[in-house]
N, C-alpha and C positions, 0 to 999 in steps of 0.2 A: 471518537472513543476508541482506545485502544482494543481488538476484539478478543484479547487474551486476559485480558483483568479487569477487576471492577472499578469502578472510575468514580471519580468526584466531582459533580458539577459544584458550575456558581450559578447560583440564581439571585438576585437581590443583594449582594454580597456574602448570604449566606454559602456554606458548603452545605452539597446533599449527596447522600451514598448511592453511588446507581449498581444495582449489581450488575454482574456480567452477561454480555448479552447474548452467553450458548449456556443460560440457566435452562436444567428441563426437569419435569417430573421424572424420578428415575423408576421408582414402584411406590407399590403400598402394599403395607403388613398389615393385616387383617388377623383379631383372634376371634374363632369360630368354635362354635360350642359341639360339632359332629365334624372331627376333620374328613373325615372319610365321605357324609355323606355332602359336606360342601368340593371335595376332590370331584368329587363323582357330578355337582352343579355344574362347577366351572369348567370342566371337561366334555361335558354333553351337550349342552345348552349354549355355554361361550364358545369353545374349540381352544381350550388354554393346553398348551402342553405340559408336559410334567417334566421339569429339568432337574431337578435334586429331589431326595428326603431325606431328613436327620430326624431320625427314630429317636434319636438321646429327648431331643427337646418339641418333639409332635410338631416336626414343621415340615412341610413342602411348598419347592419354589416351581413356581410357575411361568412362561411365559409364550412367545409365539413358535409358529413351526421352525425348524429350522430352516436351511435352504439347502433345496433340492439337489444341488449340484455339490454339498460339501457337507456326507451323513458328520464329517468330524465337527465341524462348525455349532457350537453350543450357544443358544438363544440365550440373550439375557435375561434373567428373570425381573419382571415386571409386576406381579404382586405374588407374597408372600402368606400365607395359611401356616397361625399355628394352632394347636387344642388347647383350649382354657383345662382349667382346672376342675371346674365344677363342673357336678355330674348330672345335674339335671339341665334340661335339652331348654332350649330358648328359641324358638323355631318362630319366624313368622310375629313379633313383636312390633306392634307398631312405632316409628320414631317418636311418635308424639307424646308418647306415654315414659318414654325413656329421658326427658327434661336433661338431657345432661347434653356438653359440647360435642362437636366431633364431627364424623364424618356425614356430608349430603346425600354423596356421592363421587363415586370417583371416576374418571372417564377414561373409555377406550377407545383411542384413536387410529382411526384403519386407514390404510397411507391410500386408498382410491374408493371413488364412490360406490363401484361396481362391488364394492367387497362386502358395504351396506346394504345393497341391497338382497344379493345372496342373503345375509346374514335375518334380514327383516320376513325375508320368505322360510327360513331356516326355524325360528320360533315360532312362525306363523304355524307353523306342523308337528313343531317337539316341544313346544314349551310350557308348560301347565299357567293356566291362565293366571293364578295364584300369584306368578311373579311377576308380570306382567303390569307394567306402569303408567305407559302412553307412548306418542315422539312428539317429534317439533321440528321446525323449522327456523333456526334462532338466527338469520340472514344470510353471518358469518361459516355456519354450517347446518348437518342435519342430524338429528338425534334420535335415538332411540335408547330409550328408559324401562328400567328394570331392577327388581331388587332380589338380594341372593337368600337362601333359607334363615339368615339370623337377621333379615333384615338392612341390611348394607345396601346402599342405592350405589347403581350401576350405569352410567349412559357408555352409551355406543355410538361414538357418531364419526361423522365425515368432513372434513375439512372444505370450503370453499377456496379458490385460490384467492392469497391477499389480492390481486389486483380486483378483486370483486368486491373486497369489502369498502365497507364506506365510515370513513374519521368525519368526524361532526366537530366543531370550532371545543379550543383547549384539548383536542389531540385527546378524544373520548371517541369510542369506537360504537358503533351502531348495530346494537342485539335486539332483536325481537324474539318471541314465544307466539311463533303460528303455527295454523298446521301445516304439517309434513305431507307435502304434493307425492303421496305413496304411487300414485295411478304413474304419473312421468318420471318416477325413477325405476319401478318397473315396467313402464314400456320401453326406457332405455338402455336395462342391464337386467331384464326378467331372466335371461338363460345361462346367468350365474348359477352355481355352484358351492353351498359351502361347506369348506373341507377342512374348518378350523383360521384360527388365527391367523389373518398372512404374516408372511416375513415382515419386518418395517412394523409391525404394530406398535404402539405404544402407550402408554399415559400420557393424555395429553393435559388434563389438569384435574384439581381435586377440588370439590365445592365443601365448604364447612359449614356446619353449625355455631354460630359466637353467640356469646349473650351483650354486646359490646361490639357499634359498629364502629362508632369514632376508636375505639382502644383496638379494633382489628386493623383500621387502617393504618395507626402510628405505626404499628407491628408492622404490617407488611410494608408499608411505606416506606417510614422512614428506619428501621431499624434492619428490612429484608433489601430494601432498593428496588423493591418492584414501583412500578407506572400505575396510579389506581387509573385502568382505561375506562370503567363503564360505570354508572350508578342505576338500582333498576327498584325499585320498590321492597324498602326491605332487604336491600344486597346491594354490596360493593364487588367488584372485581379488580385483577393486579395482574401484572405480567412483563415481562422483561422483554427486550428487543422487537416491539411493535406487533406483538402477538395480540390476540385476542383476550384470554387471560389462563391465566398458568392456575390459579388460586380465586376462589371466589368463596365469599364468608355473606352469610343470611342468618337473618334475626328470626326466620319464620316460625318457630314454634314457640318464640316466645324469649326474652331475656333473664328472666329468674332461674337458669338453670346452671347447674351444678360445673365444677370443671371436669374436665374430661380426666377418664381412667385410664392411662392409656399403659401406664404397671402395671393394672390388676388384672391379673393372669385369670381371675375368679368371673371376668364381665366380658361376652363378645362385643366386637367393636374395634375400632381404630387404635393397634397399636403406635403405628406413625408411617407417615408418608416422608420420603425421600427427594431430595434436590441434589440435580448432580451442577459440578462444576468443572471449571479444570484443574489438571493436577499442576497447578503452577506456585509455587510457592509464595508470590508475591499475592497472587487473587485471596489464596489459604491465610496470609498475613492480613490482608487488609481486610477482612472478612471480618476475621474474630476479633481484630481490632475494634472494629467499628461495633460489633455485637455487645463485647466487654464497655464499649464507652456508654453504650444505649442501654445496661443494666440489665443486658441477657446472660441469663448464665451459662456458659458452654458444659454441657455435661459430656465425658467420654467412660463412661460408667452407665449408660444405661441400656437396656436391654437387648443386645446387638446378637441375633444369630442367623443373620444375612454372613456366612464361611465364607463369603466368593468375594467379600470387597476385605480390604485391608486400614484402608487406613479413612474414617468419619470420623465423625460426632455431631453429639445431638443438642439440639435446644426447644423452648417449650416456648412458646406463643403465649397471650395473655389468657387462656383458657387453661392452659396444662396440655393443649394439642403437641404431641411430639413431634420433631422433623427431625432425620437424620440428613447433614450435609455428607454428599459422596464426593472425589477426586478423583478424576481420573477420565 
């Protein structure tokens, strides 16, 4: 496969869309019903930096520290906090109660173990129990779970290196949900430190709410060109270039539910998450070509006040989940 654009296999004589294989989570926008006091969450509790605000539209962008050796060097921002509209506080709501699509959780991925574990000692001391979720041990890596004041679920985890994971026959990749050996990661990184977000942080993927597992996979499938790697009870996974998964979509609270709001400036929650790709014109062609054949609509009219990227657009998944594609 070419590694600069997305490709088309033959399978069966059939064509299938594979997208590109430097797909990554680029952020997530989040509208939160107290911007101030979720700034003041994700600032004390995670270590997000604060890289922009636009006062006009109650937004600030956030993302990791910079680096040390270059104050000019501006972090990219990695998720995005706007103020809803409405005035009344929605603090602490549980997901189950909210029957609508959207967001799990979104994950934050810390480029070394040692940084998990700082970070697991770090809430163990500042974090009000309240937000407080659990962790795991899911093979491929190690997690730790949390959700933010409007309810928004949060992992934190740490990558294992691929030559540790294990593909299982049709090139399905091998996750478990055990627990988290806390005792040998702090005895092997107990006299970490943590001082915020390191450099290299990221989204490493987003897990969704669908009402619709078969209709999430076509979506991500065949319509996004992700790999469905893993099947787990109740949940699919997807991801591009032999990763673990970028995207992962669960039935768990049930499938009667509502599609997501992801315009309405009046409900916290999931305005949209982000995919970047490259800024290649041909990847950009073959993209929305493939989108338009598959009866997605490309919208470049919706609600876009990420000032730092120039040139996306968005499309809606079969719930009304937003993505905005980035270039570049």
């Amino acid at each position: 496969m070419d590694n600069n654009n997305a490709a088309f296999n033959i399978n069966g004589g059939e064509a299938s869309f594979v997208s590109d294989p430097s797909l990554k989570i680029d952020h997530v926008h989040l509208k939160v019903s107290d911007l101030k006091n979720s700034i003041h969450f994700y600032q004390s509790f995670l270590g997000f930096n604060v890289i922009d605000m636009d006062s006009k539209e109650d937004t600030v962008y956030l993302g990791s520290q910079a680096a040390p050796d270059d104050d000019k060097k501006i972090s990219p921002p990695i998720l995005i906090l706007t103020q809803t509209n409405n005035d009344s506080k929605v603090i602490n709501q549980p997901n189950d109660l909210r029957k609508e699509t959207g967001l799990y959780h979104f994950a934050v991925l810390l480029p070394e173990r040692k940084y998990l574990a700082a970070f697991l000692q770090h809430i163990q001391k500042n974090l009000d129990p309240q937000f407080y979720e659990g962790m795991a041990d899911h093979a491929v890596s190690e997690s730790v779970y949390l959700h933010d004041p409007d309810n928004n679920g949060i992992e934190v985890y740490r990558d294992r290196k691929p030559s540790e994971w294990k593909w299982l026959e049709q090139n399905k990749i091998y996750m478990v949900t055990e627990p988290l050996d806390v005792q040998g990661l702090l005895s092997q990184h107990g006299n970490e430190k943590w001082t915020g977000l390191p450099l290299h942080t990221s989204i490493g993927h987003v897990h969704l709410h669908v009402s619709n597992l078969t209709k999430a996979k076509k979506f991500y499938q065949r319509s996004l060109g992700l790999h469905h790697t893993a099947t787990y009870p109740g949940a699919y996974f997807f991801a591009a270039n032999g990763y673990h998964h970028h995207i992962a979509t669960n039935t768990w609270i049930g499938t009667n539910l509502m599609p997501n709001s992801a315009n309405d400036l009046q409900k916290p929650g999931l305005a949209h998450y982000a995919i970047r790709l490259p800024h290649e014109e041909n990847t950009i062609k073959q993209l929305r070509n493939h989108l338009t054949k598959n009866g997605v609509v490309i919208d470049q009219k919706g609600m876009d006040v990420n000032k730092l990227e120039t040139r996306s657009f968005y499309v809606y998944d079969q719930d009304g989940i937003k993505i905005q594609f980035l270039f570049g």
